[in-house]
CHARMM internal coordinates of N, CA and C (Angstrom, degrees):
IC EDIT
DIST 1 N 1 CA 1.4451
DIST 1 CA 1 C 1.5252
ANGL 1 N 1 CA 1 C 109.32
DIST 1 C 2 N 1.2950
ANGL 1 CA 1 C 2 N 105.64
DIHE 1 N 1 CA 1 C 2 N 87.07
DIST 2 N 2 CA 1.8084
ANGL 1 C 2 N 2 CA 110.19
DIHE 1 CA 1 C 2 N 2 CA 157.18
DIST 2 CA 2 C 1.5608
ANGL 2 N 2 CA 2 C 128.02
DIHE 1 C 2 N 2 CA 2 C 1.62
DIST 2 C 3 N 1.3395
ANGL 2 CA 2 C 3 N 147.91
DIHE 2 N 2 CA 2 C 3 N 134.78
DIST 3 N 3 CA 1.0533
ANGL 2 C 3 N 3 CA 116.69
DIHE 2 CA 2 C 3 N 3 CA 159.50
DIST 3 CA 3 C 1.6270
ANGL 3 N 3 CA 3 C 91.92
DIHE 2 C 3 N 3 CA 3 C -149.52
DIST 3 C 4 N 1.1532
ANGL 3 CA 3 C 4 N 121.22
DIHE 3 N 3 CA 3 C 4 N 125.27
DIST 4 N 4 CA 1.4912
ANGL 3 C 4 N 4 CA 125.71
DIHE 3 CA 3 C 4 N 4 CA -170.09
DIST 4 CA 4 C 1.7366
ANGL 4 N 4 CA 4 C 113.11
DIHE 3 C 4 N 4 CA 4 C -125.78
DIST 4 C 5 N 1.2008
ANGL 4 CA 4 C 5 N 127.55
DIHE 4 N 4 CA 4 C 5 N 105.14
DIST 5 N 5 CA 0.5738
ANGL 4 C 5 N 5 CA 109.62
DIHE 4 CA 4 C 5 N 5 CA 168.45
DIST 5 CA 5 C 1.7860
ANGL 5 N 5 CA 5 C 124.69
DIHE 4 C 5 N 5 CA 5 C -96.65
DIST 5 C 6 N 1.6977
ANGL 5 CA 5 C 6 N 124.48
DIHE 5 N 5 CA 5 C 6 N -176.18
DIST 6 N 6 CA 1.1040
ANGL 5 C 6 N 6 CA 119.29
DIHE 5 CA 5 C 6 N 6 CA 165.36
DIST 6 CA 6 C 1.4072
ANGL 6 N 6 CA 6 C 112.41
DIHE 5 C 6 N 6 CA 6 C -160.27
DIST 6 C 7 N 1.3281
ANGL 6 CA 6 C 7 N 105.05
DIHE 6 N 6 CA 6 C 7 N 147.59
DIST 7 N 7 CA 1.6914
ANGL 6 C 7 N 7 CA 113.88
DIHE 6 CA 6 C 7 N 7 CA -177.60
DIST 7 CA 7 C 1.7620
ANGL 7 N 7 CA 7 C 104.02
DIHE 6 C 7 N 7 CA 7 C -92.51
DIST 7 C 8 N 1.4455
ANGL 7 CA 7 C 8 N 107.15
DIHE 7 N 7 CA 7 C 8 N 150.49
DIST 8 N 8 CA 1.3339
ANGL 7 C 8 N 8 CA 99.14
DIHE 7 CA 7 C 8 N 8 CA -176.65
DIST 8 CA 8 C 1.8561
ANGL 8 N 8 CA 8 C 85.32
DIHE 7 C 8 N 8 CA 8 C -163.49
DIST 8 C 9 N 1.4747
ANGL 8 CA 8 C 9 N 98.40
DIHE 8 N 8 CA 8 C 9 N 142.03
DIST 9 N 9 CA 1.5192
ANGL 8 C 9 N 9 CA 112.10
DIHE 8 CA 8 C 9 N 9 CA 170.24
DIST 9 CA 9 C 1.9993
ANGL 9 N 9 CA 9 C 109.18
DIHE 8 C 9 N 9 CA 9 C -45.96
DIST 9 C 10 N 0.9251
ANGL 9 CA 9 C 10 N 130.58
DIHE 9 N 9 CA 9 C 10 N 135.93
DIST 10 N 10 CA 1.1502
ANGL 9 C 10 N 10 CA 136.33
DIHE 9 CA 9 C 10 N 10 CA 138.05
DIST 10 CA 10 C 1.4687
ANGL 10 N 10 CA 10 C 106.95
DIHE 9 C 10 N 10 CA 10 C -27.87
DIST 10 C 11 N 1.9441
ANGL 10 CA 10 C 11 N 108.50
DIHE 10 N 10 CA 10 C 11 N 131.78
DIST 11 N 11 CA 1.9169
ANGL 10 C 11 N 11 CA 133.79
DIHE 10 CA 10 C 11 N 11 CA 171.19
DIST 11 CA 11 C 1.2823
ANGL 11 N 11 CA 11 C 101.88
DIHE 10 C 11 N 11 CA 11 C 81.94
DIST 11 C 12 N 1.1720
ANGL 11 CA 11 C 12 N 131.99
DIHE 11 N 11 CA 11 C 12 N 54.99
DIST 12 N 12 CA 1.4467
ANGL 11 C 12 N 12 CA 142.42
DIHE 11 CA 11 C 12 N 12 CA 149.67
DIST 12 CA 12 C 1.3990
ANGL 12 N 12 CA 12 C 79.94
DIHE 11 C 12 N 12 CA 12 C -77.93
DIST 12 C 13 N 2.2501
ANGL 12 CA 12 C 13 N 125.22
DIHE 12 N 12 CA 12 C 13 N 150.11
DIST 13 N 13 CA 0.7973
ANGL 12 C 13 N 13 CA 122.74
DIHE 12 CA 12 C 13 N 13 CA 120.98
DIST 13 CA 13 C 1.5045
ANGL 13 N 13 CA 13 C 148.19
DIHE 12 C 13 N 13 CA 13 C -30.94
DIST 13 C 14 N 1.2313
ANGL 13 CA 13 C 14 N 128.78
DIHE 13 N 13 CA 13 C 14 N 179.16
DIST 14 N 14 CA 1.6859
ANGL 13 C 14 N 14 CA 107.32
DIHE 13 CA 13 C 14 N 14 CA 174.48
DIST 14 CA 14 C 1.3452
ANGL 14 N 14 CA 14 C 94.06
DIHE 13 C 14 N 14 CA 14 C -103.26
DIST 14 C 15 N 1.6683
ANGL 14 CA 14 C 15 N 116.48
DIHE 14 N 14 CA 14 C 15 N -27.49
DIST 15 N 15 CA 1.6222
ANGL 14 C 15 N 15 CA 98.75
DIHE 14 CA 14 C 15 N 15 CA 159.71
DIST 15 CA 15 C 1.5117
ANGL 15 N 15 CA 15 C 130.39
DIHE 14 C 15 N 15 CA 15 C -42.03
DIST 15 C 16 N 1.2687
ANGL 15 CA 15 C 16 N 108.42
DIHE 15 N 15 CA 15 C 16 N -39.16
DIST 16 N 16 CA 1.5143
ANGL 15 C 16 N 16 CA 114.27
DIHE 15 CA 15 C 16 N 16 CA -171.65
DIST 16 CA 16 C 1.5354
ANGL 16 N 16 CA 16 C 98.73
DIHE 15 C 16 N 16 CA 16 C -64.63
DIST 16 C 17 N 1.1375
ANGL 16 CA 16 C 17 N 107.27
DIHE 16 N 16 CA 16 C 17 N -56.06
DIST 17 N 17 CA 2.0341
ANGL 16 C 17 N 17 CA 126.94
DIHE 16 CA 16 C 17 N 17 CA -161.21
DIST 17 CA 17 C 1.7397
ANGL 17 N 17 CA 17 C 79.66
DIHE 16 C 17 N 17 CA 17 C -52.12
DIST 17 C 18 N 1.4252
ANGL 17 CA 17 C 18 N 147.83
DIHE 17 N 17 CA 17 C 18 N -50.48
DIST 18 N 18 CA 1.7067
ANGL 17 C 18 N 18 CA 133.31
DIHE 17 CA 17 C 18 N 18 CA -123.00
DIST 18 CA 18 C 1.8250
ANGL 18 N 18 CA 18 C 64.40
DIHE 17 C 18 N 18 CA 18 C -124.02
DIST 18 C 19 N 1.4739
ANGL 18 CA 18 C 19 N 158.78
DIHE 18 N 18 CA 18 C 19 N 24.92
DIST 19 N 19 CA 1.0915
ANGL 18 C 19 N 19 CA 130.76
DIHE 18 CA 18 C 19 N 19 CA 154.57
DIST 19 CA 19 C 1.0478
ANGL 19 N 19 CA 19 C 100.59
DIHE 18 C 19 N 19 CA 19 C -123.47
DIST 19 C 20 N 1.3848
ANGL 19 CA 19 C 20 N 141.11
DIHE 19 N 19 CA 19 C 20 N -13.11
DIST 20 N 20 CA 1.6495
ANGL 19 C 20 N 20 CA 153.27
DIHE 19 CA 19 C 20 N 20 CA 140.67
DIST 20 CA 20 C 1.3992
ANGL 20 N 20 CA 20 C 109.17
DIHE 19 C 20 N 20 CA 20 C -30.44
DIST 20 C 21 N 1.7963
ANGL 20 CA 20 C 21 N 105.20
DIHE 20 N 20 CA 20 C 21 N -85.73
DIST 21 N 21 CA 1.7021
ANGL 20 C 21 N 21 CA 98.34
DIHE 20 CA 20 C 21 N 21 CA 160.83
DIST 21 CA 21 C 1.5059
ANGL 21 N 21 CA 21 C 146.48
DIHE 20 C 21 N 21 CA 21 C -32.82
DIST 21 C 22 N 1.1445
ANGL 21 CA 21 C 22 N 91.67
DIHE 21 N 21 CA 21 C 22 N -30.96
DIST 22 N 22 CA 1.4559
ANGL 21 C 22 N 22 CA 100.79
DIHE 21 CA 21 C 22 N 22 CA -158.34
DIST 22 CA 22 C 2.2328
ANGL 22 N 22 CA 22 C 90.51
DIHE 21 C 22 N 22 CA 22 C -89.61
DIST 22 C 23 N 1.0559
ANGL 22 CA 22 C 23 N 104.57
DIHE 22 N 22 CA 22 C 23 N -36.07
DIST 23 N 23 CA 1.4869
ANGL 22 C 23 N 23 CA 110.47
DIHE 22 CA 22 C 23 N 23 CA -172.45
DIST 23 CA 23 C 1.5705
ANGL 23 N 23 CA 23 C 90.43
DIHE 22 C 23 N 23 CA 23 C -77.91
DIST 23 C 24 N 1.7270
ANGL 23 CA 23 C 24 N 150.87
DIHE 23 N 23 CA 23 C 24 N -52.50
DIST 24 N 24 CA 1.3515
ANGL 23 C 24 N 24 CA 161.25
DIHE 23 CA 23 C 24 N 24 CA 130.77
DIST 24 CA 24 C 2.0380
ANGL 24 N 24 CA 24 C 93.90
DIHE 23 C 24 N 24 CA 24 C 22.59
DIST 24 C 25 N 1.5630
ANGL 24 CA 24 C 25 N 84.53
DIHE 24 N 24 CA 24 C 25 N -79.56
DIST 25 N 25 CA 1.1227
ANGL 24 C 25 N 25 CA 111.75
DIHE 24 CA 24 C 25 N 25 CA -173.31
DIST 25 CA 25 C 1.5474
ANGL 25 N 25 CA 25 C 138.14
DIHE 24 C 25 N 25 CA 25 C -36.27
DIST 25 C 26 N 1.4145
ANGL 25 CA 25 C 26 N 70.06
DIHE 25 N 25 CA 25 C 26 N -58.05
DIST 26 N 26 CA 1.9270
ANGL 25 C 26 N 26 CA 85.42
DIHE 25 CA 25 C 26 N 26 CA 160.63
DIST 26 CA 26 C 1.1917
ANGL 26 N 26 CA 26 C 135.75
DIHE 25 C 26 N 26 CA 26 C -77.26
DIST 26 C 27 N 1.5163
ANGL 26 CA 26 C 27 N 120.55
DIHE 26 N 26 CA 26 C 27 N -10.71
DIST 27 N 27 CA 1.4866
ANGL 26 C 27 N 27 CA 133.11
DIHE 26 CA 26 C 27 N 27 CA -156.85
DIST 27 CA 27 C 1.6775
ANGL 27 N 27 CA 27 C 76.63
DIHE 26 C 27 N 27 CA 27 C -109.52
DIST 27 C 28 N 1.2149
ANGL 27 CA 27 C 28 N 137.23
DIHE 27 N 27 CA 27 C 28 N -73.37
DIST 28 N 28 CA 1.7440
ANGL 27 C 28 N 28 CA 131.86
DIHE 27 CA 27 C 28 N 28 CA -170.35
DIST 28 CA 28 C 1.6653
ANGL 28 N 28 CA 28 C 105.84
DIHE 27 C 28 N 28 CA 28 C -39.54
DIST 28 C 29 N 1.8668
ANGL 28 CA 28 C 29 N 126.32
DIHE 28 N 28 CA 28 C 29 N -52.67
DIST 29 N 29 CA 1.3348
ANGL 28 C 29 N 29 CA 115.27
DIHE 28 CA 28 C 29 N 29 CA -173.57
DIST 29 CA 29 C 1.3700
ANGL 29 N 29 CA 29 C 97.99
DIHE 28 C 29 N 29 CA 29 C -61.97
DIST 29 C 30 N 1.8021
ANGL 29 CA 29 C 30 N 107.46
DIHE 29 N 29 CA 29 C 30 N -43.92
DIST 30 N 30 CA 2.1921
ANGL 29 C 30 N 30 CA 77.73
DIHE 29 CA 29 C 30 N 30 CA 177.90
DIST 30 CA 30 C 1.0569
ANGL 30 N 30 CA 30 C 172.29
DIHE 29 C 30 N 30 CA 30 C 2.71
DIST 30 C 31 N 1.7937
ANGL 30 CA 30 C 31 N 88.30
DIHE 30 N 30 CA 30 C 31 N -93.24
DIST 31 N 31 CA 1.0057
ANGL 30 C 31 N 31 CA 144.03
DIHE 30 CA 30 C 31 N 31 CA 134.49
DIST 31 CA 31 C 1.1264
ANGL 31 N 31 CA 31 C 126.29
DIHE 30 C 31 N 31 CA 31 C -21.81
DIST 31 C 32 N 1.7256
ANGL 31 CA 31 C 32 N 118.14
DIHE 31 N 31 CA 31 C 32 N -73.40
DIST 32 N 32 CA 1.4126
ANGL 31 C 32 N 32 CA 123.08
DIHE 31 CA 31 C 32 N 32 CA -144.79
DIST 32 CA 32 C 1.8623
ANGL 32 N 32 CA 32 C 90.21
DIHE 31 C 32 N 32 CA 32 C -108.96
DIST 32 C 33 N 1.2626
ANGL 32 CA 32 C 33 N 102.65
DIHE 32 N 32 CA 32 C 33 N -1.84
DIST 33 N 33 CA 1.8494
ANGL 32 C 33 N 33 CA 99.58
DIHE 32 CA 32 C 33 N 33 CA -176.92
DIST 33 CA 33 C 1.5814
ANGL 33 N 33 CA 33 C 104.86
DIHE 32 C 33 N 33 CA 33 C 77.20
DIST 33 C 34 N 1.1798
ANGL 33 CA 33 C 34 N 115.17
DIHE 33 N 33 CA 33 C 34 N -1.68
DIST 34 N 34 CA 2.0146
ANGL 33 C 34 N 34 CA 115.24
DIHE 33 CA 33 C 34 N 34 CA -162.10
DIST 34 CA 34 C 1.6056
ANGL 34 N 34 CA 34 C 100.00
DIHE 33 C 34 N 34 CA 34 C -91.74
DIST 34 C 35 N 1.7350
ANGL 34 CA 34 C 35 N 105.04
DIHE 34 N 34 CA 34 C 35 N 154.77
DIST 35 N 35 CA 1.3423
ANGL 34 C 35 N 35 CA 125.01
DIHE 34 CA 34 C 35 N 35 CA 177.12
DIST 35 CA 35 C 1.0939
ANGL 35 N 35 CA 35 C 90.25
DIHE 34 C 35 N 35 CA 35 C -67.98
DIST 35 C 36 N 2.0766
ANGL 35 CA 35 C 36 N 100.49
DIHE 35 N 35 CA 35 C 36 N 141.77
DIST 36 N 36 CA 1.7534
ANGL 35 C 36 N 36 CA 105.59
DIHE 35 CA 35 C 36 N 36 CA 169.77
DIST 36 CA 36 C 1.5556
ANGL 36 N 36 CA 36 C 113.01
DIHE 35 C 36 N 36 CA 36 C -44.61
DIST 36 C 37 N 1.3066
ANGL 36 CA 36 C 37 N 113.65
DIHE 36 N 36 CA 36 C 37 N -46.64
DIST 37 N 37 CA 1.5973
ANGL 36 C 37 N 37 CA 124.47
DIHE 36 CA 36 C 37 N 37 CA -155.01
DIST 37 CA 37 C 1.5564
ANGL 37 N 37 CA 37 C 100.04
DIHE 36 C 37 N 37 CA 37 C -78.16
DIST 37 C 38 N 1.3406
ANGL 37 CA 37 C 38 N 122.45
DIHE 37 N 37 CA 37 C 38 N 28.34
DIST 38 N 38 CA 1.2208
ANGL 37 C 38 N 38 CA 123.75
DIHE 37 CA 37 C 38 N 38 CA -159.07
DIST 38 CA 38 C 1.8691
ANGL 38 N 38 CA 38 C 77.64
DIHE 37 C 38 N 38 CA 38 C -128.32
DIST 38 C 39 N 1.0174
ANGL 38 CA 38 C 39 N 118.89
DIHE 38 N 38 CA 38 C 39 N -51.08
DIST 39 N 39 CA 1.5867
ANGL 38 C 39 N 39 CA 126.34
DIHE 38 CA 38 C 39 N 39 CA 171.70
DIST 39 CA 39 C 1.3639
ANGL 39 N 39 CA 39 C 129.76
DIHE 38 C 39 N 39 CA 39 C -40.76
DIST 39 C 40 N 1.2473
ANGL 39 CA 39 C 40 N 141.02
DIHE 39 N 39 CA 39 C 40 N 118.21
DIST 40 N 40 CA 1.1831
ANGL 39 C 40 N 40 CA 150.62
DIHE 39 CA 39 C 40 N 40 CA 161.97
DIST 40 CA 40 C 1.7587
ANGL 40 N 40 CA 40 C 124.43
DIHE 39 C 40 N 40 CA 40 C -113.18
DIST 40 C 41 N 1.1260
ANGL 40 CA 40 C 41 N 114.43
DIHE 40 N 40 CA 40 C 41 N 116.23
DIST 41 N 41 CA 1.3223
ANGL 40 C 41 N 41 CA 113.54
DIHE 40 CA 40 C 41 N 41 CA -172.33
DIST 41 CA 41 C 1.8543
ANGL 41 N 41 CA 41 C 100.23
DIHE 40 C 41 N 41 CA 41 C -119.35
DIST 41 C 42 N 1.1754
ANGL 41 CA 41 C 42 N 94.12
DIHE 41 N 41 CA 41 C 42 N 126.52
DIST 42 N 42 CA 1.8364
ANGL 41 C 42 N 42 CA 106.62
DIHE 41 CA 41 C 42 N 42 CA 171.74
DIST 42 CA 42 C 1.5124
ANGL 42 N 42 CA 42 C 118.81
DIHE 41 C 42 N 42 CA 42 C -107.64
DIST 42 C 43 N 1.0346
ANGL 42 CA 42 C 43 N 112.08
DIHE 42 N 42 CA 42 C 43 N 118.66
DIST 43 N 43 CA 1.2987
ANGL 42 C 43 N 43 CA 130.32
DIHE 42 CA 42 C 43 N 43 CA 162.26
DIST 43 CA 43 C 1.3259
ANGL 43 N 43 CA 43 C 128.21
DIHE 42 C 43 N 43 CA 43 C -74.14
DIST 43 C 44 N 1.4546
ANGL 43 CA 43 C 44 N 129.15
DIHE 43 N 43 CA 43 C 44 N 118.97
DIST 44 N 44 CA 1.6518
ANGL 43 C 44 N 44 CA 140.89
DIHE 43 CA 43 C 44 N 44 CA 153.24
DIST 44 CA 44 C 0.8339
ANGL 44 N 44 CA 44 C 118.37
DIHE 43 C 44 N 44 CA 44 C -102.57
DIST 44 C 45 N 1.1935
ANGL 44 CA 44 C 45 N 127.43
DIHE 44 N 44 CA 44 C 45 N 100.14
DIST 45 N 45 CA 1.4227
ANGL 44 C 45 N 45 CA 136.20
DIHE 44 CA 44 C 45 N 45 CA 162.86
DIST 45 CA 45 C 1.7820
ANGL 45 N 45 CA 45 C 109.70
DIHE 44 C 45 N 45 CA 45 C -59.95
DIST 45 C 46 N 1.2396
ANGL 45 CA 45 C 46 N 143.06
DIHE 45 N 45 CA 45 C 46 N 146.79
DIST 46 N 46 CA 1.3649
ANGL 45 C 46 N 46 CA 150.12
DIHE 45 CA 45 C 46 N 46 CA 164.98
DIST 46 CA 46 C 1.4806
ANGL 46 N 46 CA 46 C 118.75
DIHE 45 C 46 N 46 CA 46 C -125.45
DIST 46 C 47 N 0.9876
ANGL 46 CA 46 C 47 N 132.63
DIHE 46 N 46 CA 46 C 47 N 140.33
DIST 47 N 47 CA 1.5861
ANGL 46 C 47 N 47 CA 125.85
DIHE 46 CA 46 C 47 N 47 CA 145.76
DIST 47 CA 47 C 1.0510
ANGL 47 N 47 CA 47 C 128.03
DIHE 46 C 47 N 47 CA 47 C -77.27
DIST 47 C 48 N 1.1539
ANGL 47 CA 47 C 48 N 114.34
DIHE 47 N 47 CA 47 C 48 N 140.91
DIST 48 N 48 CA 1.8704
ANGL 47 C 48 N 48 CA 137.24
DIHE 47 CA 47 C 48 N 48 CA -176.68
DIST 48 CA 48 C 1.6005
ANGL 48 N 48 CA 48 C 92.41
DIHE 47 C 48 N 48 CA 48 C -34.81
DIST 48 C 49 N 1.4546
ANGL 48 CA 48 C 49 N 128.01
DIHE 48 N 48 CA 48 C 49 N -31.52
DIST 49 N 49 CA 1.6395
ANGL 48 C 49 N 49 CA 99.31
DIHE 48 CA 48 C 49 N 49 CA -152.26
DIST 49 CA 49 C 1.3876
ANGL 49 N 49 CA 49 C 85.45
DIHE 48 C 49 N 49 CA 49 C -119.62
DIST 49 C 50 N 1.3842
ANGL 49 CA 49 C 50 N 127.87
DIHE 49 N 49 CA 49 C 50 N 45.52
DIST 50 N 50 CA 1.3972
ANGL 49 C 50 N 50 CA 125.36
DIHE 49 CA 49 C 50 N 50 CA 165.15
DIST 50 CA 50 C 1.9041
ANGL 50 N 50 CA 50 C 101.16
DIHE 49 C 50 N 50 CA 50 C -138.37
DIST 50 C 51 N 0.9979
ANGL 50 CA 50 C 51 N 97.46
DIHE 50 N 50 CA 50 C 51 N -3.08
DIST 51 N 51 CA 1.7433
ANGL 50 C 51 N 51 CA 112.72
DIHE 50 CA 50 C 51 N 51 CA 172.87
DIST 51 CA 51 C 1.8204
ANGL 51 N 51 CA 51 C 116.47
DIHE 50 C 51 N 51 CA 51 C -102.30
DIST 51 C 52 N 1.0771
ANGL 51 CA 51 C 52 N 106.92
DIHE 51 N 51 CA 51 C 52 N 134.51
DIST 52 N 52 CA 1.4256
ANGL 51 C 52 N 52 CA 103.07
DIHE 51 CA 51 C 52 N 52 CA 176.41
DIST 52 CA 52 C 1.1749
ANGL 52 N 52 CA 52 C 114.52
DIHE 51 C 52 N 52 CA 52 C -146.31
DIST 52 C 53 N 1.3518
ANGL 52 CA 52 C 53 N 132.85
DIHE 52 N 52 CA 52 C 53 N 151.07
DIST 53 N 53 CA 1.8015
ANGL 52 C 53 N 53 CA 119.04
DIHE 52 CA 52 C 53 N 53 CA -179.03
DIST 53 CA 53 C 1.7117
ANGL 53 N 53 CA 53 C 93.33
DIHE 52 C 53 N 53 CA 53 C -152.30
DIST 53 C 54 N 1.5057
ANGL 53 CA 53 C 54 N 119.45
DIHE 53 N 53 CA 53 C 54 N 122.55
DIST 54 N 54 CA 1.0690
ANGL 53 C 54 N 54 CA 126.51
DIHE 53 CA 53 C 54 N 54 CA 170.41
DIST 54 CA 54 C 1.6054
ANGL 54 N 54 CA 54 C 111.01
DIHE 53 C 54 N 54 CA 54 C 87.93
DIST 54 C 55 N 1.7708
ANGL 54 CA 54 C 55 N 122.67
DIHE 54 N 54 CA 54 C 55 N 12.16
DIST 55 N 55 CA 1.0624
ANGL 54 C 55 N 55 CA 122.22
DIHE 54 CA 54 C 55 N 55 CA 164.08
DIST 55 CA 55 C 1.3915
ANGL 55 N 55 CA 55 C 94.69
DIHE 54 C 55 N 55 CA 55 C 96.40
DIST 55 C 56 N 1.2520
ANGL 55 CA 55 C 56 N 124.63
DIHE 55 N 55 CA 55 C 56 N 14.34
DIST 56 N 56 CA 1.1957
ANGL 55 C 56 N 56 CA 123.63
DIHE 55 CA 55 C 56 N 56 CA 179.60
DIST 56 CA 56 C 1.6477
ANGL 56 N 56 CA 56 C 113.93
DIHE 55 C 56 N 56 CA 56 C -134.81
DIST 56 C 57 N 1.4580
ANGL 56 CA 56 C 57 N 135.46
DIHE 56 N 56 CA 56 C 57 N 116.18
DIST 57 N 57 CA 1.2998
ANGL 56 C 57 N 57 CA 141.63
DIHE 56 CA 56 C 57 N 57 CA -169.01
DIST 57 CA 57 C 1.7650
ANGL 57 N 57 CA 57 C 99.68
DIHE 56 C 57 N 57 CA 57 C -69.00
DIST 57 C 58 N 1.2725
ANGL 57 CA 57 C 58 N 116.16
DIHE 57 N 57 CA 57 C 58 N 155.44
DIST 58 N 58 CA 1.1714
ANGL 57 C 58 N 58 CA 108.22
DIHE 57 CA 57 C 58 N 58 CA -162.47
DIST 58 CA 58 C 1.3262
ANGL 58 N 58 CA 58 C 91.14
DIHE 57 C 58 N 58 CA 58 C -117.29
DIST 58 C 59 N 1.1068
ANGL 58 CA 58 C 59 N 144.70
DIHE 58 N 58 CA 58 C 59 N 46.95
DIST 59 N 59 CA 1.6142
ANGL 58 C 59 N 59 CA 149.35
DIHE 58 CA 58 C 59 N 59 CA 146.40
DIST 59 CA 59 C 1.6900
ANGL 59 N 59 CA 59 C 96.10
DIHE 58 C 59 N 59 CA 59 C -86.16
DIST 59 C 60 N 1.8191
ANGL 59 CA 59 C 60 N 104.77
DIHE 59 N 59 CA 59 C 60 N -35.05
DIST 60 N 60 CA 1.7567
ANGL 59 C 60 N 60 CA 79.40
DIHE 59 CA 59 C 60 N 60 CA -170.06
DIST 60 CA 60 C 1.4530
ANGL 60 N 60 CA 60 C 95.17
DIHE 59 C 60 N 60 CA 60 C -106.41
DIST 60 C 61 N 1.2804
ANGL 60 CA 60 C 61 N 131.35
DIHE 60 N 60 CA 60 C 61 N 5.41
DIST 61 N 61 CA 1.3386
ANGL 60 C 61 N 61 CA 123.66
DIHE 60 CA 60 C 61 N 61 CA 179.21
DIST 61 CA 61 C 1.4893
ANGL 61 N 61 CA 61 C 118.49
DIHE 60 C 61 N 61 CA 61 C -75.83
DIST 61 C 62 N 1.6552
ANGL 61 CA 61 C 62 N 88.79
DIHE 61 N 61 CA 61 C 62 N -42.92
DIST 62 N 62 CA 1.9877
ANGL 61 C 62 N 62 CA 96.89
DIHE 61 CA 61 C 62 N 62 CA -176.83
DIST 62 CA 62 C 1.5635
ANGL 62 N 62 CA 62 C 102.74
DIHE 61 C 62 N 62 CA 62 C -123.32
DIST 62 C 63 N 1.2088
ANGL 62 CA 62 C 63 N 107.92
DIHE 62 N 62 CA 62 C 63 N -6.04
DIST 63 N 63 CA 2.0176
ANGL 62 C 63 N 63 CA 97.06
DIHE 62 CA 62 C 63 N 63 CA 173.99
DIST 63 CA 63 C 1.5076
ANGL 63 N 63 CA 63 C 118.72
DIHE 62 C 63 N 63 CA 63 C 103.15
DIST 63 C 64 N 0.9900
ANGL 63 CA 63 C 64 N 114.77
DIHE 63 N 63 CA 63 C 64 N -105.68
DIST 64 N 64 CA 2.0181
ANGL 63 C 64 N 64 CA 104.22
DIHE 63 CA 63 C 64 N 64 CA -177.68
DIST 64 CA 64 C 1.0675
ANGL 64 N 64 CA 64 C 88.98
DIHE 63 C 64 N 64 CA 64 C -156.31
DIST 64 C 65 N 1.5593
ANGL 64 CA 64 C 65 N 129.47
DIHE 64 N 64 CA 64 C 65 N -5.99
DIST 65 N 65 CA 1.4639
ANGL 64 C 65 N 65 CA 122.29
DIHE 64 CA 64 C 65 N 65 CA -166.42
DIST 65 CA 65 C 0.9837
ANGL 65 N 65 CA 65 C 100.82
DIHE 64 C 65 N 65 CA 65 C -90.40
DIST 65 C 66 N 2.0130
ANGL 65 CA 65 C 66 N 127.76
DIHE 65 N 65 CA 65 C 66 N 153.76
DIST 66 N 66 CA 1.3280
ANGL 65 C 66 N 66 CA 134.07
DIHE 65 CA 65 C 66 N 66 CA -161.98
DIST 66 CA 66 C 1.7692
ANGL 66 N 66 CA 66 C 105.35
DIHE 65 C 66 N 66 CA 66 C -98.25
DIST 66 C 67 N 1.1993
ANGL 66 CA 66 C 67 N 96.47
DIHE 66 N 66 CA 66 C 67 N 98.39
DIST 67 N 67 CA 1.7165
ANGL 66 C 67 N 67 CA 96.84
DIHE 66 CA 66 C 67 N 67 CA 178.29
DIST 67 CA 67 C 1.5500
ANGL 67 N 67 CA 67 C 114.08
DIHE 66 C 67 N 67 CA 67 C 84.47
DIST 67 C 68 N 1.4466
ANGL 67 CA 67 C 68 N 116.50
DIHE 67 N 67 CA 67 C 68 N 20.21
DIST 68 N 68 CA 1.3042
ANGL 67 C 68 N 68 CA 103.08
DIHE 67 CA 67 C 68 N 68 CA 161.96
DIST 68 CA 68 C 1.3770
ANGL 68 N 68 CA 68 C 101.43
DIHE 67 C 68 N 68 CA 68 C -139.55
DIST 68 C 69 N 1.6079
ANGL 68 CA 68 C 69 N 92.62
DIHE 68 N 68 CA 68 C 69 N 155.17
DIST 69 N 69 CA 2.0644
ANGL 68 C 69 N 69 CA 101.74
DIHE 68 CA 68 C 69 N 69 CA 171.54
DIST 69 CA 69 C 1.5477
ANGL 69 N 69 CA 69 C 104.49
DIHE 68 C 69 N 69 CA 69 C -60.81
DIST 69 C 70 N 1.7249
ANGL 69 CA 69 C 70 N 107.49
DIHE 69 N 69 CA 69 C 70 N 149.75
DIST 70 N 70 CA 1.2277
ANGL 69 C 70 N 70 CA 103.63
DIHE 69 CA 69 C 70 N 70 CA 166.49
DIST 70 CA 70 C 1.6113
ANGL 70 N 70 CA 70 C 127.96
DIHE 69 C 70 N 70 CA 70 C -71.99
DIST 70 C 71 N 0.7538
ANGL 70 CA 70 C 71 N 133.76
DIHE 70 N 70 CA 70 C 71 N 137.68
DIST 71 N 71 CA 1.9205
ANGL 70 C 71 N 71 CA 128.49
DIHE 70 CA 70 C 71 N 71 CA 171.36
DIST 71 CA 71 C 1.2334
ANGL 71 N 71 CA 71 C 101.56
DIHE 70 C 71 N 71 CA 71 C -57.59
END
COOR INIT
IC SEED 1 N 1 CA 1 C
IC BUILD
């Protein structure tokens, strides 16, 4: 039984989150030969100012916006 998890910034739609899974999903039965219902995918959501990459928190690296650099 699969178990995948993934970290992801906080304000993905829930559209995004159920086309994430669902694409997750399909690439592990592939892959792994396993029944979907055999699949479990976990979600973490984080905020920008509890994430950091390169010594730098990513509230001030990319802004508040979800998946884009700030201007």
């Amino acid at each position: 039984m699969p178990i995948v998890s993934i970290k992801i910034a906080k304000g993905r739609t829930i559209e995004q989150k159920r086309n994430l899974v669902q694409a997750i999903t399909d690439s592990v039965v592939s892959t792994l030969d396993v029944k979907r219902e055999w699949v479990t995918v976990l979600i973490d959501e984080l905020d920008r100012e509890d994430w950091a990459t390169g010594g730098e928190l990513h509230i001030d690296k990319f802004g508040a916006g979800v998946g884009k650099e700030s201007k």
